[in-house]
C-alpha positions as CSV (number, residue, x, y, z in Angstrom):
1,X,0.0,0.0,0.0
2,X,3.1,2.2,1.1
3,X,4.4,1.3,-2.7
4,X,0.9,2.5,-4.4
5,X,0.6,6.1,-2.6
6,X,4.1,6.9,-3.0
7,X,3.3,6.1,-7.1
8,X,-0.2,8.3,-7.1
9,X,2.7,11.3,-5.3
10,X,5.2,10.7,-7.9
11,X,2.9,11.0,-10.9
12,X,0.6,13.4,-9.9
13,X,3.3,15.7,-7.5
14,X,1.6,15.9,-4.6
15,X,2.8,15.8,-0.9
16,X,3.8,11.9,-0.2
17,X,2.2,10.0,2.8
18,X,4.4,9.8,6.0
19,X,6.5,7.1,5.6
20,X,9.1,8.4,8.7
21,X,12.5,7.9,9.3
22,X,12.8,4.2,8.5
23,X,11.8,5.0,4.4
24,X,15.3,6.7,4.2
25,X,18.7,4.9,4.0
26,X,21.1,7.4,4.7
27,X,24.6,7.7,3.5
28,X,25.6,8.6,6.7
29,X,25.1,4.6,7.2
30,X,27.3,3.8,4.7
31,X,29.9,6.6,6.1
32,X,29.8,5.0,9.8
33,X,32.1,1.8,7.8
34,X,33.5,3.9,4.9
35,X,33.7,7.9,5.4
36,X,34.4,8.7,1.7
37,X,35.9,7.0,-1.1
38,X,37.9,9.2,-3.5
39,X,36.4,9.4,-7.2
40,X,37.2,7.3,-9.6
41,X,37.0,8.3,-13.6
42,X,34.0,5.7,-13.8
43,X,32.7,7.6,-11.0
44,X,32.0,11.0,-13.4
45,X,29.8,9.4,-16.0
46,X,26.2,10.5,-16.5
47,X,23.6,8.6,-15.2
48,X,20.5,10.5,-17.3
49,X,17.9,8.4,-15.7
50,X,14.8,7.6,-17.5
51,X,12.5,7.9,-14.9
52,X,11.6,11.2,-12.8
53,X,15.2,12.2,-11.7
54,X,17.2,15.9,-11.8
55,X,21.0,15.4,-12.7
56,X,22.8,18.5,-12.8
57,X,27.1,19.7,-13.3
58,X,27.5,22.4,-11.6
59,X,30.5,24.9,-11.3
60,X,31.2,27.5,-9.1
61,X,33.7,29.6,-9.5
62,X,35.6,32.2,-7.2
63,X,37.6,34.5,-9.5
64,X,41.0,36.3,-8.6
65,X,39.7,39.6,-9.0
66,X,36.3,39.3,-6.7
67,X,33.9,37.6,-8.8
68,X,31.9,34.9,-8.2
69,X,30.4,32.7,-10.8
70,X,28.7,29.8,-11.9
71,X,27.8,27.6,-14.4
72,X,25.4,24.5,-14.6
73,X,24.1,22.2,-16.7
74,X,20.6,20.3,-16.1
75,X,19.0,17.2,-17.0
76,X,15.5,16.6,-16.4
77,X,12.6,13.8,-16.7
78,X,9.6,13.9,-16.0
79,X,7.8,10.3,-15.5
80,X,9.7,9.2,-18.5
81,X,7.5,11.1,-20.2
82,X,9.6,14.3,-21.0
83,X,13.2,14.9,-20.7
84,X,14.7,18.6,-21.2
85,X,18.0,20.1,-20.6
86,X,18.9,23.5,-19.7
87,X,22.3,25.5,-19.6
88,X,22.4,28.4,-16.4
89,X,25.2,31.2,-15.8
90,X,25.4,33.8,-13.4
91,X,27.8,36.4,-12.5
92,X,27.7,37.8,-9.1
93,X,30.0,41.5,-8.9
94,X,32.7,42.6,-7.0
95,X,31.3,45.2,-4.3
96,X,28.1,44.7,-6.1
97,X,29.3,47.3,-8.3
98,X,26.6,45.7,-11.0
99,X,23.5,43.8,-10.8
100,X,23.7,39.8,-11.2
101,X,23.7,38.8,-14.6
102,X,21.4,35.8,-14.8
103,X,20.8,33.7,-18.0
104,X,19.0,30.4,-18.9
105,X,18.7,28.7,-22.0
106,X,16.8,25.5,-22.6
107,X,18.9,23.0,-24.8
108,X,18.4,21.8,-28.5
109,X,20.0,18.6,-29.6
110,X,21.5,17.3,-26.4
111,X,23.2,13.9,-26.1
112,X,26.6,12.4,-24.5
113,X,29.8,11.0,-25.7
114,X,29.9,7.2,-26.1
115,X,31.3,6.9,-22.4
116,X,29.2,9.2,-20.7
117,X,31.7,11.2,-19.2
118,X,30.9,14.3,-21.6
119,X,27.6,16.1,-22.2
120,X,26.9,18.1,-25.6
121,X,24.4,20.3,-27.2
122,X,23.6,22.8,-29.7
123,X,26.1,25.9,-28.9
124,X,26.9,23.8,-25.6
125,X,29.3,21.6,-24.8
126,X,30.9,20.1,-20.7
127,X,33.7,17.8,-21.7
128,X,35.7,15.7,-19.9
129,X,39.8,15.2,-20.4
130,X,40.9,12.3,-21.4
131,X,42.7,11.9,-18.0
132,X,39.5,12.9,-16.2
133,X,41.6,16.0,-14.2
134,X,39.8,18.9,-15.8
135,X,36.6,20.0,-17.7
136,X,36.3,22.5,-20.4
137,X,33.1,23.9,-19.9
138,X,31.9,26.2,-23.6
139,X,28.4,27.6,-24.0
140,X,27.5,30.2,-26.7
141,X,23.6,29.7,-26.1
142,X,23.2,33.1,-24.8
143,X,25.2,36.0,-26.3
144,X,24.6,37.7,-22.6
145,X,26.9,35.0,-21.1
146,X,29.5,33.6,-23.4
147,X,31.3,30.6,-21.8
148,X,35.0,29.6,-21.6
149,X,36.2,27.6,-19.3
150,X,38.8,25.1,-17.9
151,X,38.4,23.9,-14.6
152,X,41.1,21.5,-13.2
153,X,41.1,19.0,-10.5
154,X,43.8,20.0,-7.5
155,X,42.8,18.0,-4.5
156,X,41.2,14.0,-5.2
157,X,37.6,14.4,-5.5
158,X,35.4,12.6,-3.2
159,X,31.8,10.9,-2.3
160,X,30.7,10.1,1.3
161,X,30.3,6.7,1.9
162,X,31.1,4.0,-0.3
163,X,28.7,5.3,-3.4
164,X,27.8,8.6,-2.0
165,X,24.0,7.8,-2.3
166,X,20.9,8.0,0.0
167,X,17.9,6.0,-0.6
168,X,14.2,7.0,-0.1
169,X,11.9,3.5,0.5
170,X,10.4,1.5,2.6
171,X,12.0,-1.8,1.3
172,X,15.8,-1.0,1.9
173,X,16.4,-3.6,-1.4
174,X,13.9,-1.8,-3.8
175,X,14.3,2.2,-3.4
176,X,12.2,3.9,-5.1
177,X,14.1,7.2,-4.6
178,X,18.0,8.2,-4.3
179,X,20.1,11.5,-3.8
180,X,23.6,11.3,-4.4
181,X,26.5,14.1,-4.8
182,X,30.0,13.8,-5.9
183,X,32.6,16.8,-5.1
184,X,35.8,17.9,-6.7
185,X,36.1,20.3,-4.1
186,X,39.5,22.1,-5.0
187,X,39.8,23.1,-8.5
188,X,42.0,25.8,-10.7
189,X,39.9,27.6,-12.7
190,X,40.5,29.9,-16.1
191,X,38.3,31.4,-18.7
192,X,36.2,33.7,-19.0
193,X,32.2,34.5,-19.2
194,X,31.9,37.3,-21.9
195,X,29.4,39.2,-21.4
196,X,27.4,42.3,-23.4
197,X,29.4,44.6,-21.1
198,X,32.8,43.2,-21.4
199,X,34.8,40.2,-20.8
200,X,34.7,38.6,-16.9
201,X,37.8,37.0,-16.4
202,X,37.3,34.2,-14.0
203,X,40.8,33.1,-13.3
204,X,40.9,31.7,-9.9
205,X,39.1,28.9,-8.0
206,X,36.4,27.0,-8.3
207,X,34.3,23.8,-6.8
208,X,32.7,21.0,-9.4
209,X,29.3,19.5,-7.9
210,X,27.5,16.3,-10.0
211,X,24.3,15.6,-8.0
212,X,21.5,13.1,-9.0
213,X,18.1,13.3,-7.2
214,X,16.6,10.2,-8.7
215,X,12.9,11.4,-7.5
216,X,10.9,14.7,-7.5
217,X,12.7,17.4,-5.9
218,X,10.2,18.6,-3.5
219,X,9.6,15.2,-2.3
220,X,13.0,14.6,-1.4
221,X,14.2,17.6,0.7
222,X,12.4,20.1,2.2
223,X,15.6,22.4,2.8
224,X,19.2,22.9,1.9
225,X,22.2,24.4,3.0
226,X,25.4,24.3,1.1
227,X,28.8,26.2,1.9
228,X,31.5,26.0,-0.1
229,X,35.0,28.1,1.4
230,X,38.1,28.5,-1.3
231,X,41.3,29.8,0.6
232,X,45.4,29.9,-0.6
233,X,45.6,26.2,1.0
234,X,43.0,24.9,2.1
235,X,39.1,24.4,0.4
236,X,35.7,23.1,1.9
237,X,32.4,21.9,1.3
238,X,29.2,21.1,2.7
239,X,26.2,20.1,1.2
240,X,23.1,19.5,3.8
241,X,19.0,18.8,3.3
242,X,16.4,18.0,5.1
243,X,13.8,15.6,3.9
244,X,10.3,16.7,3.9
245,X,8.4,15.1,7.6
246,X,7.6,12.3,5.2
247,X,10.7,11.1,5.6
248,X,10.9,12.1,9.7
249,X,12.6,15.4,8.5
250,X,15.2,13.5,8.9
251,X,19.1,15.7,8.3
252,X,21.9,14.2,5.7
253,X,24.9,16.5,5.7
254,X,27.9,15.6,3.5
255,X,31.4,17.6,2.8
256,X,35.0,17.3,3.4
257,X,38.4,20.0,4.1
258,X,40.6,19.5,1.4
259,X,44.1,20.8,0.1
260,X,46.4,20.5,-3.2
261,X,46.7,16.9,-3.2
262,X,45.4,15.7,0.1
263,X,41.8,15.0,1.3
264,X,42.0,15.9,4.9
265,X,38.7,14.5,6.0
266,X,35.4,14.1,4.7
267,X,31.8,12.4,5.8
268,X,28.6,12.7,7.3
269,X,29.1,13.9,10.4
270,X,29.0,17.9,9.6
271,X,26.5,20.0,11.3
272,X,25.4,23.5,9.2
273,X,24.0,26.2,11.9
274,X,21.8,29.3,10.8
275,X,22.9,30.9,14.1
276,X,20.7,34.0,13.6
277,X,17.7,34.6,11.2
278,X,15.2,37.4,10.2
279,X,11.6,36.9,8.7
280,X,11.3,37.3,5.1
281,X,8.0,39.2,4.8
282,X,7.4,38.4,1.0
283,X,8.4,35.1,1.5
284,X,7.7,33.8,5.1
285,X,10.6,32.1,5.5
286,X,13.8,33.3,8.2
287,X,16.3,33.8,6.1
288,X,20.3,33.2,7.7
289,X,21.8,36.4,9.1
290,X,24.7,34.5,10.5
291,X,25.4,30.8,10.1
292,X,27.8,28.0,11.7
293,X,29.6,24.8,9.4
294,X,31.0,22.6,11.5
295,X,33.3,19.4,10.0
296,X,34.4,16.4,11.7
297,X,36.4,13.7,10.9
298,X,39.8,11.4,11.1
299,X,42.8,12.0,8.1
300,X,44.1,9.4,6.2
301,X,46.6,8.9,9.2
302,X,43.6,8.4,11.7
303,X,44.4,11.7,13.5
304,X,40.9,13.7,14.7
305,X,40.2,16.5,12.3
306,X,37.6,19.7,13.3
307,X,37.2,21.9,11.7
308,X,34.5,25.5,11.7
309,X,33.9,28.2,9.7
310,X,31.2,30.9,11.5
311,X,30.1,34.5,10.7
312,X,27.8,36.9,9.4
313,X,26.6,36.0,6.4
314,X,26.1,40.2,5.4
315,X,23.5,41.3,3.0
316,X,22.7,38.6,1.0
317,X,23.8,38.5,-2.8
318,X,21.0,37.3,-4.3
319,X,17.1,35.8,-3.4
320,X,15.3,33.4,-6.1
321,X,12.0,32.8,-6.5
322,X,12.4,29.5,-7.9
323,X,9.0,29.1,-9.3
324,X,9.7,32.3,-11.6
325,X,13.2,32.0,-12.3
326,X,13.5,27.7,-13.3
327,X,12.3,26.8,-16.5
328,X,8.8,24.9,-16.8
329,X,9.9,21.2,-17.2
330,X,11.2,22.2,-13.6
331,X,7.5,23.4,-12.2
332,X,5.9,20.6,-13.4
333,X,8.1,18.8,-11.2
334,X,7.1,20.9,-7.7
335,X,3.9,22.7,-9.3
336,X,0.8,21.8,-7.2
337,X,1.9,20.6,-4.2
338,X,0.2,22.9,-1.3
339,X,3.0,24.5,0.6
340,X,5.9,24.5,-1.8
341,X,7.5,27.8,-2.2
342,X,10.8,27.2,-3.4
343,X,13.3,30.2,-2.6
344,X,17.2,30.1,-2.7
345,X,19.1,32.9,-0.5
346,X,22.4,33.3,-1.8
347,X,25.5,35.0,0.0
348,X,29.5,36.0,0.0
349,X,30.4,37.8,3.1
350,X,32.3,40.9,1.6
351,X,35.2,40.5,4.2
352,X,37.6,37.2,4.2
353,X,36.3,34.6,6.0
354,X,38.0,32.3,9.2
355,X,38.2,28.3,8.6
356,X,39.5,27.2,11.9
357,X,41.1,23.7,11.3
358,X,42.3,21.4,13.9
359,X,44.3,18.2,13.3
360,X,45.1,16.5,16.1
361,X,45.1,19.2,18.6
362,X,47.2,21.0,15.8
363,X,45.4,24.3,15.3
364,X,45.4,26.1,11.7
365,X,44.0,29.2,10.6
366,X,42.9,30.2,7.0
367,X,41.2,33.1,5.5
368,X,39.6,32.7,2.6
369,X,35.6,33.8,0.7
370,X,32.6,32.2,1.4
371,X,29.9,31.5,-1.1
372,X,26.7,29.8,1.0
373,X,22.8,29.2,0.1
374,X,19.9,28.4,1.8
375,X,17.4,26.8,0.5
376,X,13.5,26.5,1.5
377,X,11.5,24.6,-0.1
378,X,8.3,23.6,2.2
């Protein structure tokens, strides 16, 4: 019965029945025997599932000169019904000296190499090396946001766990659900977006994310919280959600400290704090004013790594209304469903931020930007 009203919510998009805590297999499960495993090439191919799933490459990038960028690739399905692509930039300023510049395209003519490791469409193209160290990421979809990029591996890439994947269900051996995330968390980056003002040189640093959700977004997580900290040495990342009460609300955190070379610890056991928060009167939700990461972990060598980055968060950058900015294969996927209101908060604390790093009662200090989101959902 569990199986049939979880099918009627998948097809039709409405709120799922509570299932509680059980109907999720964490990673954190697998993490308790196998922290992380670092990434294998086979590990970077495309899954492009063809049931309901979002599979997206995302790059974020943390130029030199002050800005902060991304770029992102999407595949989506619907039911197995529908499957569209779509291809989004922005460009957050230095000093806010501009407004964002925000594009999205939908993609014509999509595919992927033999191997899956590379992704192609018309005016678009994320490809792989043949070492699987470095992507070149091109898009010429959008004369607003011309792409050229080349963002190199520097640190081993990891997933939490032995495949980096939580399952929704309530039989553990048929899920009918996953999330997954894979990080190269320390990359070089250079290129540029060229834009209709001028050429944005993006020389600098950047993080690569691949996540699968292999269900309907809304009916995975309620919430998110994602930091991701570039310094001189030393780089981190967190990805957090919280699944809707269906699932118990239950918390699955994932990230790791890294530097050139050398994963210093990565898991499940993070904790992401929004230490202060204001009302949002257009949106209803309390947004972060200040917020707490916290990582935890044991090196390759078995030593006890901590590790904390905290502050104010400052004016935020940017806030989304995801329902008006995401393209419409997206709505269809959270459209209807009483109580969604998908926002996104985005922020870079203008001053350098403190990543406080202990390794064995060693104690190391690194200052470095911040790019965070929060994410609400319903």
């Amino acid at each position: 019965m569990n199986w049939l009203k979880q099918q009627v919510a998948h097809v039709a998009g409405t709120q799922e029945p509570i299932y509680g805590p059980s109907a999720i297999q964490s990673v954190a499960k697998q993490a308790e025997d196998i922290p992380y495993t670092e990434l294998q090439p086979q590990d970077l191919r495309w899954t492009a599932m063809e049931s309901t799933c979002v599979e997206t490459q995302t790059f974020y990038l943390i130029a030199d000169n002050g800005h902060i960028g991304m770029a992102q690739v999407i595949y989506s399905n619907v039911a197995g019904i529908r499957t569209t692509c779509q291809f989004n930039t922005k460009i957050f300023y230095p000093d806010r000296q501009k407004p964002n510049l925000w594009t999205s395209d939908a993609l014509d003519s999509y595919g992927f190499d033999q191997r899956m490791f590379s992704f192609y469409a018309d005016g678009c193209a994320i490809t792989l090396s043949e070492d699987a160290s470095s992507y070149t990421v091109k898009s010429a979809v959008n004369e607003s946001s011309v792409v050229n990029l080349t963002v190199s591996r520097t640190a081993p890439g990891f997933q939490v766990g032995s495949n980096g994947t939580s399952y929704f269900g309530t039989d553990p051996q048929y899920p009918w659900g996953s999330m997954r995330h894979r990080f190269w968390p320390r990359c070089r980056v250079e290129g540029s977006f060229i834009t209709k003002d001028g050429e944005v040189d993006f020389k600098g640093g950047g993080l690569f994310i691949h996540a699968l959700q292999g269900m309907k977004p809304h009916h995975a997580a309620a919430k998110w919280s994602f930091a991701d900290f570039q310094g001189p040495t030393y780089s981190a990342v967190m990805m957090e959600f919280t699944t809707p009460p269906s699932y118990g609300s239950t918390v699955v955190n994932v990230g790791g400290i890294v530097k050139d070379d050398e994963i210093i610890c990565a898991g499940a056991t993070n904790t992401s704090q929004h230490t202060d928060t204001k009302a949002d009167p257009d949106t209803e939700w309390h947004e972060p004013t200040t917020a707490k990461f916290s990582w935890r972990g044991k090196s390759h060598a078995g030593k006890t790594v901590d590790a904390e980055l905290a502050g104010a968060l400052d004016p935020r950058l940017d806030k989304i209304d995801v329902m008006e900015k995401v393209p419409g294969f997206v709505k269809t996927l959270v459209g209807g469903v009483v109580g969604t209101k998908p926002y996104i908060y985005q922020y870079a604390p203008r001053r350098k931020m403190e990543l406080n790093i202990t390794v064995d009662g060693e104690e190391i200090v690194e200052e470095g930007t911040l790019f965070s989101e929060a994410t609400f959902i319903s």
